[in-house]
C-alpha positions as CSV (number, residue, x, y, z in Angstrom):
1,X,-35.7,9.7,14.4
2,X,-32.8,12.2,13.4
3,X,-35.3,14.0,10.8
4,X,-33.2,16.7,10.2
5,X,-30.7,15.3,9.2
6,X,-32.4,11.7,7.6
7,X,-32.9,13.2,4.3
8,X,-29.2,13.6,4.5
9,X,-28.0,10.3,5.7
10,X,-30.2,8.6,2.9
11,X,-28.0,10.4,0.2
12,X,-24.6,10.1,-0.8
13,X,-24.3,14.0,-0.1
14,X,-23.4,13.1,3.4
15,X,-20.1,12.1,2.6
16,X,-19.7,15.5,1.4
17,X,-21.0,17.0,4.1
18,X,-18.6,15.4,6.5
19,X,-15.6,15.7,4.4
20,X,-15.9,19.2,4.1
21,X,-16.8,19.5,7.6
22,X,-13.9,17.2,8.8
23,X,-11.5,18.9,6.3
24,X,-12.3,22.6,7.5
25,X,-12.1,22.0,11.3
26,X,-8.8,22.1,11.3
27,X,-8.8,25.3,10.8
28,X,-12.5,26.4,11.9
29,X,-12.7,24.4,15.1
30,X,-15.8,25.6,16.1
31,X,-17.2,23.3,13.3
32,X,-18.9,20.4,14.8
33,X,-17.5,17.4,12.5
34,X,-17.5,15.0,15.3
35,X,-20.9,15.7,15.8
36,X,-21.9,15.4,12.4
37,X,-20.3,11.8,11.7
38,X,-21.9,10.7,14.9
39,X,-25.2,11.9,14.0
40,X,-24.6,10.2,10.5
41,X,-23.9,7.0,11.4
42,X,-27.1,6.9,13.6
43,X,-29.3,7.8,10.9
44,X,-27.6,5.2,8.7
45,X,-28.0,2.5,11.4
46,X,-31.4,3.5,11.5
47,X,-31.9,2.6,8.1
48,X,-30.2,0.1,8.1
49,X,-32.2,-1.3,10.7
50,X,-35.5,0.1,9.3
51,X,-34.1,-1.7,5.9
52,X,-35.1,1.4,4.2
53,X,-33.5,2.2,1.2
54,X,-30.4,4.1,0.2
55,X,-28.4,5.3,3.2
56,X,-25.0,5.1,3.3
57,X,-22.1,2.7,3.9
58,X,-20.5,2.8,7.6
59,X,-17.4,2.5,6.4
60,X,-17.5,4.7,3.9
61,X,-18.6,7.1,6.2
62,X,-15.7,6.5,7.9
63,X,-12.8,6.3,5.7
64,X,-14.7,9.6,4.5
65,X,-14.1,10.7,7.4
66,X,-10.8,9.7,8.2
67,X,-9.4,10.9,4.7
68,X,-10.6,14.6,5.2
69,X,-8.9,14.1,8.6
70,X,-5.8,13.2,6.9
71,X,-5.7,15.8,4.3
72,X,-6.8,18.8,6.3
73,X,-4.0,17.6,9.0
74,X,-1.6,18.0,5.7
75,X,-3.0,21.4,4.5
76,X,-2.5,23.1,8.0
77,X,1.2,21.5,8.1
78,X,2.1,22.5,4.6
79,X,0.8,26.4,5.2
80,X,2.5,26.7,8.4
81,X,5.3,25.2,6.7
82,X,5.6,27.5,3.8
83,X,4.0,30.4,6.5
84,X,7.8,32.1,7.2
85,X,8.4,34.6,9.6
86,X,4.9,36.1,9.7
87,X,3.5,33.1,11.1
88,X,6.3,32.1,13.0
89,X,5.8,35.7,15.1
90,X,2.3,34.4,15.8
91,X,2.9,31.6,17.2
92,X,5.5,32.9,19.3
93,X,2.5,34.8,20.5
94,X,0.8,31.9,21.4
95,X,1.9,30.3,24.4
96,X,-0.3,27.3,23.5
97,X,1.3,26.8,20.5
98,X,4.9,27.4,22.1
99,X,4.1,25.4,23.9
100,X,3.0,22.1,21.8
101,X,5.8,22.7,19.4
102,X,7.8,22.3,21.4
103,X,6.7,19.0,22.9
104,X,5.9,17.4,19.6
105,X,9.0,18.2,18.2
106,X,10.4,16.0,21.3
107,X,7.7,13.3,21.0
108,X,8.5,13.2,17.1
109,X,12.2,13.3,17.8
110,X,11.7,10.3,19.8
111,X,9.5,8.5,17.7
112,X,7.0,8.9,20.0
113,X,3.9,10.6,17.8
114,X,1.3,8.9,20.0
115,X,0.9,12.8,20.7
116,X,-0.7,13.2,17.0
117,X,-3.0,10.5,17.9
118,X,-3.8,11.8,20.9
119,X,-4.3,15.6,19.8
120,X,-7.1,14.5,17.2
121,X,-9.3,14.0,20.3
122,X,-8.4,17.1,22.3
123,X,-10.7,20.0,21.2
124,X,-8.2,22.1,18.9
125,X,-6.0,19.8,19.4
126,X,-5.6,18.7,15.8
127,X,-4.9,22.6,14.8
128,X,-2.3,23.0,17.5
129,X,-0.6,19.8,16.5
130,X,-0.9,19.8,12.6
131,X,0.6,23.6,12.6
132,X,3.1,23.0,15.4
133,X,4.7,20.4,13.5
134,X,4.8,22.4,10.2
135,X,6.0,25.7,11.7
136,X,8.7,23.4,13.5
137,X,9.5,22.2,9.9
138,X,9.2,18.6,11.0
139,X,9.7,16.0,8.0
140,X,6.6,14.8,7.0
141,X,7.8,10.6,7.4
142,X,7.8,12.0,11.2
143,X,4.0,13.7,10.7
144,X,2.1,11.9,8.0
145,X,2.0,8.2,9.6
146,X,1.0,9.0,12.9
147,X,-1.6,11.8,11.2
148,X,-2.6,8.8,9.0
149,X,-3.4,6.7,12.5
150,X,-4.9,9.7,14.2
151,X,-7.5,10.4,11.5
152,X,-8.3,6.4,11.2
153,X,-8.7,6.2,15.2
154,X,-11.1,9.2,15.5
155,X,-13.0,8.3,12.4
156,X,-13.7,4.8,13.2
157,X,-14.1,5.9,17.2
158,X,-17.1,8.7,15.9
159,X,-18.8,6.4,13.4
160,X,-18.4,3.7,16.1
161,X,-20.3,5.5,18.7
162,X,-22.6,6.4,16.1
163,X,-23.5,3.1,15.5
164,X,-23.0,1.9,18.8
165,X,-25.6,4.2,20.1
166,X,-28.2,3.6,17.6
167,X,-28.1,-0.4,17.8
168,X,-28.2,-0.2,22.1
169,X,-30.7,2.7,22.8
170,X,-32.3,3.3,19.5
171,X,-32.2,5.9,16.1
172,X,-32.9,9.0,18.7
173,X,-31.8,12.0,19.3
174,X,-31.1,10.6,23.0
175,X,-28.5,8.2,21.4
176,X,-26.9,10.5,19.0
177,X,-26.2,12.9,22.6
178,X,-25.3,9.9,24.5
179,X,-22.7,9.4,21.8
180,X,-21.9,12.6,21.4
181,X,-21.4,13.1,25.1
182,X,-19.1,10.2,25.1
183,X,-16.8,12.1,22.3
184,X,-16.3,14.9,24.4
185,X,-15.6,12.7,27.4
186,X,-12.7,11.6,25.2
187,X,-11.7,14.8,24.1
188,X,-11.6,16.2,27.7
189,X,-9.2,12.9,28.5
190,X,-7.0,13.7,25.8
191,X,-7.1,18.0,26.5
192,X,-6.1,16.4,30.1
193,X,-3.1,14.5,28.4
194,X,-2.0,17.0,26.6
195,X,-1.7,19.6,29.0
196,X,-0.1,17.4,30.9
197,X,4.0,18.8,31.7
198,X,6.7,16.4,29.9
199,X,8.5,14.2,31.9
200,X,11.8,15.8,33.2
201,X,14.7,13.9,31.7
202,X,16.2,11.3,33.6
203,X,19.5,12.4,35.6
204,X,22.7,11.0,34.0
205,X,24.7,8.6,35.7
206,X,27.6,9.6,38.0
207,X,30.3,8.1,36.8
């Protein structure tokens, strides 16, 4: 029943493991912090189930989570921000990157940050977005509410299949997977999106 990390889940060290986790990724994507919160929230629906004692709080876990989203999304903005022409050579060398800022500068232009929301899903999306928009020098009343929504959306999706999982096919390792499976599913959907090419704009009117 999620041993390895039970001890974990019973203590409230686990919300330091995910904010940490949650608050690096954006610049260590490799780091599995979707994995983790989902894995979290099983054990603690196991618990809770189990009505063992301790454990932690779902939604602490994910405002946690959500948080840590929130402020790593504003640590990457602010350094790429303040990064000046060094880092604005590099991400000319990155055609991904070109390529993003320039579409959320568009989508943000238009008040259309859905993008933002969207990114947090998208493997590396998050770090593509978060330093786009600060190497674009977007204003942060453009960034920091739809950052804001992204981080609550992905935090409350993860902890959701966490719990989800655990209450339908049981505290196992074969429900955290499940879960976890069905967070990349989502992150493939929104990689999809995103790569998707913007809409050409609409012809003006002969006069």
């Amino acid at each position: 029943m999620l041993e390895s990390v039970g001890w974990l889940a019973a203590s409230p060290w686990i919300y330091a493991a995910v904010a940490a986790s949650v608050l690096l990724d954006v610049f260590v994507p490799l780091l599995p912090s979707g994995v983790l919160v989902i894995t979290a929230a099983t054990a603690a629906t196991a618990a809770t189930a189990t009505a063992a004692p301790g454990g932690v709080s779902l939604v602490a876990l994910a405002l946690c989570a959500a948080t840590a989203s929130v402020l790593g999304d504003l640590a990457a903005y602010r350094l790429a921000w303040r990064g000046g022409p060094r880092l604005d050579r590099a991400i000319a060398r990155s055609r991904r990157l070109t390529t993003a800022q320039e579409r959320l500068g568009t989508a943000l232009g238009r008040g259309g940050g859905a993008l933002v929301v969207i990114a947090r899903f998208a493997p590396a999306g998050r770090s593509v977005v978060s330093l786009g928009a600060g190497a674009a020098r977007r204003r942060a009343r453009e960034f920091v509410p739809w950052s804001v929504l992204a981080g609550v959306a992905w935090a409350s999706y993860s902890v959701g299949l966490g719990y989800f999982g655990g209450q339908w096919l049981g505290a196992t390792w074969f429900s955290a997977a499940v879960s976890v499976v069905a967070l990349f599913l989502a992150g493939s959907l929104a990689a999809y999106v995103m790569r998707r090419p913007a809409p050409a704009p609409a012809p003006a009117p002969v006069s």
